[in-house]
C-alpha positions in Angstrom: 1.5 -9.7 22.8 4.3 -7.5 23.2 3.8 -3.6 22.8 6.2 -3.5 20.7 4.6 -5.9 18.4 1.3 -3.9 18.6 3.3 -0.7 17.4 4.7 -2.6 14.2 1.3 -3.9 13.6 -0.7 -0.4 14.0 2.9 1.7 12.0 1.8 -1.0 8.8 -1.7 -0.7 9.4 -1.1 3.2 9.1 1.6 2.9 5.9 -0.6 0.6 4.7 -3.9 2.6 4.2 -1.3 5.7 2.7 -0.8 3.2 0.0 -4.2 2.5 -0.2 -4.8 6.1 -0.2 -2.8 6.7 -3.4 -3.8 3.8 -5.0 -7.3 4.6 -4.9 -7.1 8.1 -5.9 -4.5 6.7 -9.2 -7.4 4.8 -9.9 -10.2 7.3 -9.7 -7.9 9.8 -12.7 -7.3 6.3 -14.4 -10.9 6.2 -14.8 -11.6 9.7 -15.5 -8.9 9.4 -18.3 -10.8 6.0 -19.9 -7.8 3.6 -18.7 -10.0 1.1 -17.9 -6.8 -1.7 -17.2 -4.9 0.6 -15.4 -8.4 1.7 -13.4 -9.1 -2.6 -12.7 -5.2 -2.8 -11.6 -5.1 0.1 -9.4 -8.6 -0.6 -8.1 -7.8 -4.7 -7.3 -4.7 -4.2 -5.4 -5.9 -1.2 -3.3 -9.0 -3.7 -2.6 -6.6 -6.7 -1.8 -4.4 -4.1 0.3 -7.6 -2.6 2.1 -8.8 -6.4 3.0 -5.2 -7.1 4.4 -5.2 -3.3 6.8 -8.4 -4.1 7.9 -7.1 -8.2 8.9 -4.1 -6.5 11.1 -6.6 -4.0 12.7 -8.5 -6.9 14.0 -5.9 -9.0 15.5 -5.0 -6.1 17.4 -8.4 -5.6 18.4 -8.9 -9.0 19.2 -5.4 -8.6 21.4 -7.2 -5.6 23.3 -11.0 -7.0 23.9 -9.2 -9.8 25.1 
């Protein structure tokens, strides 16, 4: 793999947990205000977003370890 490609890969593995960042923390004052469907919303896609971070970290650890 080129080093290039491993710089895109870790640059949206770092955008993406920002996103997931703010995503998390909407949800956490969703709840604390009782918006339960905004709180399940915000809450689903930072989980989805979260699964797909943590899928690009390990093919680029998989690429390192060989």
């Amino acid at each position: 793999m080129k080093q290039s490609t491993i710089r895109a890969l870790f640059r949206a593995y770092n955008s993406l947990h920002i996103i997931i960042d703010e995503l998390y923390e909407q949800f956490e004052k969703a709840v604390e205000n009782e918006d339960y469907g905004d709180a399940s919303l915000l809450e689903a896609r930072a989980d989805r977003l979260f699964s797909e971070a943590e899928a690009i970290l390990a093919v680029i650890l998989e690429y390192q370890n060989g």
